[in-house]
C-alpha positions as CSV (number, residue, x, y, z in Angstrom):
1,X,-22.6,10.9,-17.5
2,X,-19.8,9.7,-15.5
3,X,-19.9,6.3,-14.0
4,X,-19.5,5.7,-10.1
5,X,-16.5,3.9,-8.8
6,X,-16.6,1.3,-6.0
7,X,-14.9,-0.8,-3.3
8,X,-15.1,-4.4,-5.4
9,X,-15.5,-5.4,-1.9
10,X,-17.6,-3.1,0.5
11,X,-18.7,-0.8,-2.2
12,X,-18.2,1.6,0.2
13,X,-16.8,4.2,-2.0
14,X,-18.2,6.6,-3.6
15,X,-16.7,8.8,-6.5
16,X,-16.5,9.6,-9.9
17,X,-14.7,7.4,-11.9
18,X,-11.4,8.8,-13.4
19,X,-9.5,5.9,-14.6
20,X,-10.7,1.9,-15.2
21,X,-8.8,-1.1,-16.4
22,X,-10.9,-3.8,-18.1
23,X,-9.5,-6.9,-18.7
24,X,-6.1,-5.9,-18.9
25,X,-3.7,-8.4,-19.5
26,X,0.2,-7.1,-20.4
27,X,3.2,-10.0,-21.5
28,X,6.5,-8.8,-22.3
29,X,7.6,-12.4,-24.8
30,X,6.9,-15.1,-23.2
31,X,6.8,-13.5,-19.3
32,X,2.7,-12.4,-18.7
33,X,3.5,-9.2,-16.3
34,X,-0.2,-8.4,-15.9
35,X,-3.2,-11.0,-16.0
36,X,-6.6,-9.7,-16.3
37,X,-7.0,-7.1,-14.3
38,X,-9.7,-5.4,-13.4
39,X,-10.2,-2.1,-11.6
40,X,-12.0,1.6,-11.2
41,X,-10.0,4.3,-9.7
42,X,-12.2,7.7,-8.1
43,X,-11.7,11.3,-8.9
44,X,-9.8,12.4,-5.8
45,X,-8.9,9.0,-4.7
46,X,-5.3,8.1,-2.9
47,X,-5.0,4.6,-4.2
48,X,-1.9,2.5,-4.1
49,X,-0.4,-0.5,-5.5
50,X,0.9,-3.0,-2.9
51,X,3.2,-5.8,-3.4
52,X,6.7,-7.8,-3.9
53,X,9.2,-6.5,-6.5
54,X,8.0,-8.2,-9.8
55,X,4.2,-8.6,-8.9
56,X,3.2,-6.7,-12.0
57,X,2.0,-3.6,-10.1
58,X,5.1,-0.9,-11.8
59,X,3.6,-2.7,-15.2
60,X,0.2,-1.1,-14.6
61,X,1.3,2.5,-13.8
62,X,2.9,2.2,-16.7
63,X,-0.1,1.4,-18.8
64,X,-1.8,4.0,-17.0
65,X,0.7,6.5,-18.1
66,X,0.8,5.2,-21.4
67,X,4.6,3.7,-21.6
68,X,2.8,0.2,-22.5
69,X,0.4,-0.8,-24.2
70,X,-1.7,-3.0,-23.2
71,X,-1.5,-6.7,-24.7
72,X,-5.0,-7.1,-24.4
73,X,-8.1,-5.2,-22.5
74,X,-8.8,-1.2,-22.4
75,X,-7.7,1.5,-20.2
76,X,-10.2,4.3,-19.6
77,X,-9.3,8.2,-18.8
78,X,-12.3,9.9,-18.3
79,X,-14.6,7.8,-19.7
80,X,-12.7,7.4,-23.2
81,X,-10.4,4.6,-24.4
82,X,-6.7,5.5,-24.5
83,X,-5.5,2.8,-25.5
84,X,-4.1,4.4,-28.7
85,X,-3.2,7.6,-27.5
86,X,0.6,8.7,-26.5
87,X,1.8,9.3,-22.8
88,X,2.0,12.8,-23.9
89,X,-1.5,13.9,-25.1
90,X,-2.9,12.1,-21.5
91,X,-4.0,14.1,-18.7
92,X,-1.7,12.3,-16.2
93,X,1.9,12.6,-14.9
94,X,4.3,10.1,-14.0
95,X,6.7,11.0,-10.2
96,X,9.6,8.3,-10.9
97,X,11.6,6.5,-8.3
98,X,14.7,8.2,-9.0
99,X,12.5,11.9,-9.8
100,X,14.6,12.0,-13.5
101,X,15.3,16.4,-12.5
102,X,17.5,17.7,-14.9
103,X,20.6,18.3,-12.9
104,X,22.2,21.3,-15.2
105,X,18.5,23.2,-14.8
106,X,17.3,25.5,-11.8
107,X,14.4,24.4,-9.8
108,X,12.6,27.0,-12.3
109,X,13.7,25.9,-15.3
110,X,12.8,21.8,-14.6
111,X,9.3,22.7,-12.8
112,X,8.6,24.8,-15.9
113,X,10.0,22.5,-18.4
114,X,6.5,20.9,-19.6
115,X,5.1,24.2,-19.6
116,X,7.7,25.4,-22.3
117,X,6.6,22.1,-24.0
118,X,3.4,23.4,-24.4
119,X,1.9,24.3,-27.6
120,X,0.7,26.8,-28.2
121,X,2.9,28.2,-26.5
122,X,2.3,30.2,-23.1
123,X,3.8,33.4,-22.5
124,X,6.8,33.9,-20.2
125,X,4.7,35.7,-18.0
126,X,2.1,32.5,-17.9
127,X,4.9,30.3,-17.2
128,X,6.6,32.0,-14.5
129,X,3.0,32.5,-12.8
130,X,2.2,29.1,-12.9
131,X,5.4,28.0,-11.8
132,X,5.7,30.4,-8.4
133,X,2.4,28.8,-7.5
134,X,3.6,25.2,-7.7
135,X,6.7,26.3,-5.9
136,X,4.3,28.0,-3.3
137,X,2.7,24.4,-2.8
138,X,5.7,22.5,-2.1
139,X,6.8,24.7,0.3
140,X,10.1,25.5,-2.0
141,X,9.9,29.5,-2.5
142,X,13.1,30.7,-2.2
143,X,14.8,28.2,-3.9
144,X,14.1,29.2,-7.5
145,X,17.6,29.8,-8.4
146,X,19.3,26.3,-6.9
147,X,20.3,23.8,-8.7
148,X,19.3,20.2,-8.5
149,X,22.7,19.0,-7.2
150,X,22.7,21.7,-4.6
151,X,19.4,19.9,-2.9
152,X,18.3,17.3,-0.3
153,X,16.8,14.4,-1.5
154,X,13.4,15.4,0.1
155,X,13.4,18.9,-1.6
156,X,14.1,16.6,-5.1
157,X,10.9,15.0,-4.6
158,X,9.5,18.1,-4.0
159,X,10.8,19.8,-7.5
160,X,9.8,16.4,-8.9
161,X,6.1,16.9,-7.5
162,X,5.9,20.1,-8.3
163,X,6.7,19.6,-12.5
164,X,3.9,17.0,-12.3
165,X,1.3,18.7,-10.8
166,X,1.9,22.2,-12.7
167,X,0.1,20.9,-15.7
168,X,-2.9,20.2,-13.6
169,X,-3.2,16.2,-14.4
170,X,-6.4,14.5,-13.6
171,X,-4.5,11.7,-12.7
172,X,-0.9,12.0,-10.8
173,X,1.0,8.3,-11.0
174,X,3.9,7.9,-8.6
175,X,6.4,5.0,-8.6
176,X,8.1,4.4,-5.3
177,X,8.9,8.2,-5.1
178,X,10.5,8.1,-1.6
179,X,12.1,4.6,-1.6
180,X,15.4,6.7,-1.6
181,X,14.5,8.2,1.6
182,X,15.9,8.0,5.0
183,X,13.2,6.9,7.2
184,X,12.5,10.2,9.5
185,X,12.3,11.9,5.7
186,X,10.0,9.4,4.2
187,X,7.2,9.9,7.2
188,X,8.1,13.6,6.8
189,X,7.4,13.1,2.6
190,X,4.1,11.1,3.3
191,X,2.5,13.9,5.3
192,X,2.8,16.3,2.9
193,X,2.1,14.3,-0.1
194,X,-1.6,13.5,1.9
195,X,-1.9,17.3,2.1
196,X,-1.3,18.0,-1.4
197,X,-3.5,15.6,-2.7
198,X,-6.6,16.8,-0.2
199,X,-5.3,20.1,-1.3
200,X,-4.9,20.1,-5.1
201,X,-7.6,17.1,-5.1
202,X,-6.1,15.5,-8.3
203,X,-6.5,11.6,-7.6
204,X,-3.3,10.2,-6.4
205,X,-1.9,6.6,-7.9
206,X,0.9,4.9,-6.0
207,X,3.3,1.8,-6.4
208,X,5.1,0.7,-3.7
209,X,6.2,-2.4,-1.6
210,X,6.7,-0.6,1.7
211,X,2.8,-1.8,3.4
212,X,3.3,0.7,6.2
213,X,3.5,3.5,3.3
214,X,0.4,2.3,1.6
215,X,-1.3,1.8,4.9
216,X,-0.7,5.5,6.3
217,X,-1.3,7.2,3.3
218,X,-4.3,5.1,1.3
219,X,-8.2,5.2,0.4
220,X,-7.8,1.7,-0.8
221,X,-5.4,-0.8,-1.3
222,X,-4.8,-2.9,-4.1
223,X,-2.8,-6.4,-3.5
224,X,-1.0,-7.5,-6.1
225,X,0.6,-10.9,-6.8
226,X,2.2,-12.4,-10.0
227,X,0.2,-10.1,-12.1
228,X,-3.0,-10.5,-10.7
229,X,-4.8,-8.4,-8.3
230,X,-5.9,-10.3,-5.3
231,X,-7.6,-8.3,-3.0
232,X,-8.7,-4.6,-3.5
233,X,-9.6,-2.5,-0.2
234,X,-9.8,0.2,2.3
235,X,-6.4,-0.5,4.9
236,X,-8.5,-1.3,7.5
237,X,-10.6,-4.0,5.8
238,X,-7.4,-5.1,4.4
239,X,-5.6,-5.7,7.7
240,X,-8.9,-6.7,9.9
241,X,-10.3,-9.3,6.9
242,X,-7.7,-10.3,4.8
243,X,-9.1,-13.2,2.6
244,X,-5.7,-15.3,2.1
245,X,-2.6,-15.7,3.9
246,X,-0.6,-13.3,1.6
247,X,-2.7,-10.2,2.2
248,X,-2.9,-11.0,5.5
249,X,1.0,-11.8,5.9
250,X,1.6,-8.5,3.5
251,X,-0.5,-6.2,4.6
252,X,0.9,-6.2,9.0
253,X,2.6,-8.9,10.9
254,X,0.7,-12.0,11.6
255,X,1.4,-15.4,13.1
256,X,0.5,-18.3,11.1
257,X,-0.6,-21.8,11.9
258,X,-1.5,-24.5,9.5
259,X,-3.6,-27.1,9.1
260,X,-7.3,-28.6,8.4
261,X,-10.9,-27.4,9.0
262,X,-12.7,-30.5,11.3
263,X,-15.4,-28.5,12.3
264,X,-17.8,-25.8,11.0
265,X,-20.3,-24.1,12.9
266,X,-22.4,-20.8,12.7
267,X,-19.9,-18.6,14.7
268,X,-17.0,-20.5,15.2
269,X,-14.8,-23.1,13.4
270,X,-12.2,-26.2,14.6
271,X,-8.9,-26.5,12.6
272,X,-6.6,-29.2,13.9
273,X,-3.1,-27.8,13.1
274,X,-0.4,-30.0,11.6
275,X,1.4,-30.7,15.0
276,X,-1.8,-31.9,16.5
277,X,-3.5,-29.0,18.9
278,X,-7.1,-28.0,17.8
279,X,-7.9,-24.1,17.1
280,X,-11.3,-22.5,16.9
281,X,-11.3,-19.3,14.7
282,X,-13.8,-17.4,12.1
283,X,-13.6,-17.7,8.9
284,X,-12.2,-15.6,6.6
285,X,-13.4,-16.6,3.2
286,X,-15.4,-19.2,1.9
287,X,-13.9,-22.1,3.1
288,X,-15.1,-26.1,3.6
289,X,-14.4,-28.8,5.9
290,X,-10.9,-30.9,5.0
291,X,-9.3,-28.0,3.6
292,X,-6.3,-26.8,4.2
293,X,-5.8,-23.5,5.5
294,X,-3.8,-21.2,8.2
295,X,-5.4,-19.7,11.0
296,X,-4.0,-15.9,11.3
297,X,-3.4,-14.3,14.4
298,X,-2.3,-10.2,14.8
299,X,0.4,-10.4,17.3
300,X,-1.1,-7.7,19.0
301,X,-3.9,-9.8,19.3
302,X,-2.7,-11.8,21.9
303,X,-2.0,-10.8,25.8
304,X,1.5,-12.5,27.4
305,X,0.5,-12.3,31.2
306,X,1.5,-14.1,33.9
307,X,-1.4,-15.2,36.3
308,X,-4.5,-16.9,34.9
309,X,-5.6,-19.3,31.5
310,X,-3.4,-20.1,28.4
311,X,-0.6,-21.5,26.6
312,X,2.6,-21.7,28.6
313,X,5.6,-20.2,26.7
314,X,8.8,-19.1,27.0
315,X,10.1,-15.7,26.0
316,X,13.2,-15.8,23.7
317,X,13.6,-12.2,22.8
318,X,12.1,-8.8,23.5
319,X,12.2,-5.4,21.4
320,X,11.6,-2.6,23.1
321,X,9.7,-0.2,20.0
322,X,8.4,2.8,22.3
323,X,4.8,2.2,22.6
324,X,4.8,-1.0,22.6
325,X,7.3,-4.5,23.4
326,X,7.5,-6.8,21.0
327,X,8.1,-10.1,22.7
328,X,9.3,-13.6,20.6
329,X,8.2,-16.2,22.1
330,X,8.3,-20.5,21.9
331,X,5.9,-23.0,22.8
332,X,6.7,-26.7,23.0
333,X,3.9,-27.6,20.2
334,X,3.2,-24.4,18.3
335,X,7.1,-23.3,18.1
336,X,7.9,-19.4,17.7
337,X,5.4,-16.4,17.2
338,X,5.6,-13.1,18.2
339,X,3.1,-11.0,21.1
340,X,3.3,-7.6,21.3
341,X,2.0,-5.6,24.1
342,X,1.0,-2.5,24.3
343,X,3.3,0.1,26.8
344,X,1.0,0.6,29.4
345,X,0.6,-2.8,30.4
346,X,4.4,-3.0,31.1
347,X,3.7,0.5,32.7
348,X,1.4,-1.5,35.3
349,X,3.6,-4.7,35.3
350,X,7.1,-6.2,35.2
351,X,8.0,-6.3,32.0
352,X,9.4,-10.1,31.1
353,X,12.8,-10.7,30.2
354,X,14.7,-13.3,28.0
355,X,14.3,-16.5,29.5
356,X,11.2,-15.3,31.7
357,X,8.1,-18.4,31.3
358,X,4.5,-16.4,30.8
359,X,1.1,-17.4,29.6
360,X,-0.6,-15.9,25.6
361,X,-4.2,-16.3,25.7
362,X,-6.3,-14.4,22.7
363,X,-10.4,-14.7,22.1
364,X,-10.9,-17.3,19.5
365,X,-13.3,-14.3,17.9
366,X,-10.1,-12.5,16.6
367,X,-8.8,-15.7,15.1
368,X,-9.4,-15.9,11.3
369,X,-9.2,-19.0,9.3
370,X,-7.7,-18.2,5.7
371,X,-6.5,-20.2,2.6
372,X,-3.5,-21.2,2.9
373,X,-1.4,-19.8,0.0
């Protein structure tokens, strides 16, 4: 019987498991790329891997997929250990950044390539079945014929997809597939790679650094830093209850301020901040008085107005983004942070200007008191 995955930190998931890592640990010499990690990944799940370039997180899709071995701990596929057994004989396949299409192939000949790997072998008539039916779910009839070079970069991906999910994997790993992407694309590109995986329901693993990518198109999230995994979660727990400064600082924009906990209470907690103010906040983790830590604050969090209580500041830029203005602005002690409000409150007000003085107020509620590293 198949073990039940969870969210290590609501346990609010509730699936099959497909894939574990237990104690994985992966050095390459003297340079420890992955540090014992571990982690259950649902049947059916979309779950990515978040971080800086070098946090370890390609390293584990690649242990997944069977390109490393691990240095120590066991990866599970289905419930067995594959520790042993070659990238080829796994149920999973492997979308690479730069999609490796043969570019002297047809769309048919490199989406059916793995089929005429097969063995035994599968009748022509097998073949071209199963192939029309992937091109059918990437939207790419018509374009049997074309070759590679004669393609956009989104309908690459697509050819790309479509080899990996022909063979019907139980696990689909994809590394940074549309970092090559102009921007209006890559939204495009994560749409449709939501509705495959609801539609083909083969669980879906992703690496990338891009956290409005992972936010968009995620069950869960899993942080990564210097080969460790540091916080695992749904995007919204991960942006509303970050437990450290880096998830919080990855994972959206927020303004920082440092400094010590004074005070703590049942709801609410003192920090005073290194230039002197005091700041009331929740906490975020489990945290004592003395220690050092950041208080974190969403910049949409905060209201700039110009009548009634709060800090006086002075606005040094403004961004205009559509739905919102995204306003930098200083304050004698605290220095620079950003505010952004939302359109319709410029729709009902002067919108301030470089130069223009206002007043940020924010309930101390949404404040969150984090470690500091």
């Amino acid at each position: 019987m198949k073990s039940k995955a969870y969210d290590s930190e609501s346990q609010s998931v509730d699936r099959n498991v497909i894939a574990e890592l237990r104690d994985v640990s992966k050095s390459f010499g003297d340079v420890l790329a992955a540090s014992d990690l571990n982690l259950s990944i649902g049947e059916g799940e979309f779950l990515s891997f978040l971080g800086p370039s070098g946090c370890g997180k390609t390293t584990v899709l690649r242990i997944l997929a069977g390109f490393e071995v691990p240095t120590k701990g066991e990866v599970l596929l289905d419930g067995e250990v594959v520790n042993g057994l070659d990238a080829y004989n796994r149920p999973v396949n492997m979308v690479f950044q730069q999609y490796a299409l043969f570019p002297h192939m047809t769309v048919t000949q490199n989406i059916g390539y793995g089929l005429r790997q097969r063995r035994p072998r599968l009748s022509k008539t097998q073949i071209v079945k199963k192939v029309t039916k992937a091109l059918d779910v990437v939207q790419l009839g018509g374009f049997e014929n074309r070759r590679i070079w004669e393609m956009s970069g989104g309908q690459q991906q697509r050819v790309a997809l479509a080899r990996a999910i022909i063979n019907e994997p139980k696990l689909l790993l994809l590394d940074e597939p549309m970092a090559a992407l102009d921007r209006k694309l890559r939204k495009e590109m994560q749409i449709e790679l939501q509705n495959l995986q609801r539609q083909l329901g083969i669980t879906f693993v992703l690496v990338t650094h891009d956290q409005e990518e992972a936010l968009s198109m995620s069950d869960r999230i899993c942080i990564m830093r210097e080969g460790h995994i540091v916080q695992v979660g749904s995007p919204q727990e991960l942006y509303d209850r970050p437990k450290s400064r880096y998830v919080a600082d990855f994972v959206g924009t927020s303004n920082f301020f440092s400094g010590k906990i004074t005070n703590l209470t049942e709801n609410l907690v003192s920090v005073l901040l290194e230039n002197g103010m005091s700041m009331q906040g929740i906490l975020g983790g489990e945290l004592t008085v003395g220690q050092d830590v950041c208080i974190s604050i969403r910049p949409e969090q905060m209201r700039l107005h110009r009548q009634g209580d709060g800090l006086t500041v002075k606005v040094l830029n403004r961004i205009f983004l559509g739905e919102h203005t995204e306003y930098l602005v200083t304050h004698g002690t605290l220095g620079d942070f950003l505010v952004l409000s939302p359109r319709q409150s410029e729709l009902n007000d002067v919108p301030f200007n470089r130069g223009d003085e206002g007043l940020v107020s924010w309930d101390s509620s949404i404040a969150l008191i984090l470690e500091n590293n």
